[in-house]
C-alpha beads as a LAMMPS data file, in Angstrom:
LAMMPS data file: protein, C-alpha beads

67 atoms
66 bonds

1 atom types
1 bond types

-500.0 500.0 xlo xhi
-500.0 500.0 ylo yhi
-500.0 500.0 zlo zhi

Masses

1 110.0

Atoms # bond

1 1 1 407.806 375.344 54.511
2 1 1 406.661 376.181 50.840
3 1 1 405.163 379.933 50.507
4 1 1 401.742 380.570 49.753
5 1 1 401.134 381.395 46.450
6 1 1 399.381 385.044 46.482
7 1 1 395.659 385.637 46.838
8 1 1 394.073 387.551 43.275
9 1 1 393.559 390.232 46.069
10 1 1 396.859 390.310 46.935
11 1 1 398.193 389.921 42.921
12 1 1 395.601 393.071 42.158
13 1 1 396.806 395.467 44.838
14 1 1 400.526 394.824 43.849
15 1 1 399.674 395.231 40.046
16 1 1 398.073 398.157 40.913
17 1 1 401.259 399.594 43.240
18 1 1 399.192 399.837 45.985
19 1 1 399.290 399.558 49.639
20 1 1 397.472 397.863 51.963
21 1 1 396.507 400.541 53.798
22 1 1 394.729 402.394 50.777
23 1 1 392.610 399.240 50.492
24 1 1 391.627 399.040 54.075
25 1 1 390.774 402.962 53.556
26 1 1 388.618 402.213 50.298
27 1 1 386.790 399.281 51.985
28 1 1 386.391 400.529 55.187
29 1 1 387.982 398.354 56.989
30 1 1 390.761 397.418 59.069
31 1 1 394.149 397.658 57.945
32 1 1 394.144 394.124 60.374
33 1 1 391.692 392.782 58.229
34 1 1 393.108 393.470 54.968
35 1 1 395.946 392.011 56.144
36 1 1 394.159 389.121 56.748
37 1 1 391.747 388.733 53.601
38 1 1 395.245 389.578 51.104
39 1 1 397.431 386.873 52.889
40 1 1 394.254 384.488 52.404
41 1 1 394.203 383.566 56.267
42 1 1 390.294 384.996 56.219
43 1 1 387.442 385.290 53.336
44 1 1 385.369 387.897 53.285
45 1 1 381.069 388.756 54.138
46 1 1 379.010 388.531 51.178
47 1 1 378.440 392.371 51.472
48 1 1 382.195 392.728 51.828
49 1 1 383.146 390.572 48.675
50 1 1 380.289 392.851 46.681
51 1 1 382.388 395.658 47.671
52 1 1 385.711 394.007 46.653
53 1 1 384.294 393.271 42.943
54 1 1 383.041 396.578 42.920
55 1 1 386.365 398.353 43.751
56 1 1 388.658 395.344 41.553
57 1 1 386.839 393.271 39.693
58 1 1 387.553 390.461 40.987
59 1 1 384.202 388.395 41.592
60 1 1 383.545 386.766 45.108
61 1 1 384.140 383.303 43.997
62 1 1 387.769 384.116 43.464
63 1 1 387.867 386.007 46.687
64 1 1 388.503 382.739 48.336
65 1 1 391.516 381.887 51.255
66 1 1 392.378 379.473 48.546
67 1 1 394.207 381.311 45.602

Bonds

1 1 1 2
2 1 2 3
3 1 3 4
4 1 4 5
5 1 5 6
6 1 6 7
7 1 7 8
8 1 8 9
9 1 9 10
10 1 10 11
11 1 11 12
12 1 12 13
13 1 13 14
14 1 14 15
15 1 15 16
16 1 16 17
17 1 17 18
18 1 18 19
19 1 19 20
20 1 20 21
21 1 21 22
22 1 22 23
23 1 23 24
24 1 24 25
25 1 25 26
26 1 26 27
27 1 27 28
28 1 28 29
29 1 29 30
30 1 30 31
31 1 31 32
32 1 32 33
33 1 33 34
34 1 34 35
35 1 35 36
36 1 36 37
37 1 37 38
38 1 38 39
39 1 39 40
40 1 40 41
41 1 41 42
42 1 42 43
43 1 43 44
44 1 44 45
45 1 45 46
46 1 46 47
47 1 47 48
48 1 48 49
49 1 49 50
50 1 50 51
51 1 51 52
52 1 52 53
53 1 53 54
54 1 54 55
55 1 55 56
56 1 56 57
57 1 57 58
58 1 58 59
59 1 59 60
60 1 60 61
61 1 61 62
62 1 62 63
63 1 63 64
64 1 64 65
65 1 65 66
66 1 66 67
């Protein structure tokens, strides 16, 4: 089975030294969820992705299951 190459999410947080928690925390979200948009399995709201650019910079269109 090949491995997933890493969402720009996922890249950001771990360039940042991170954790997945603190994300979930600055989102307000799950820590579930997180899990879910960083590993790619889920994309995120429209309002959700806003928040995401806001808090990385990455825009929405990258925000994508596909990295």
């Amino acid at each position: 089975m090949a491995k997933r190459k890493p969402t720009a999410l996922r890249q950001w947080l771990n360039s940042r030294e991170e954790t997945q928690t603190w994300l979930a925390d600055q989102l307000g979200i799950s820590d579930a969820f997180a899990s879910e948009l960083l590993s790619g399995k889920r994309t995120p709201s429209l309002s959700l992705a806003v928040r995401i650019e806001t808090l990385t910079g990455i825009a929405p269109r990258d925000l994508a299951g596909v990295a």
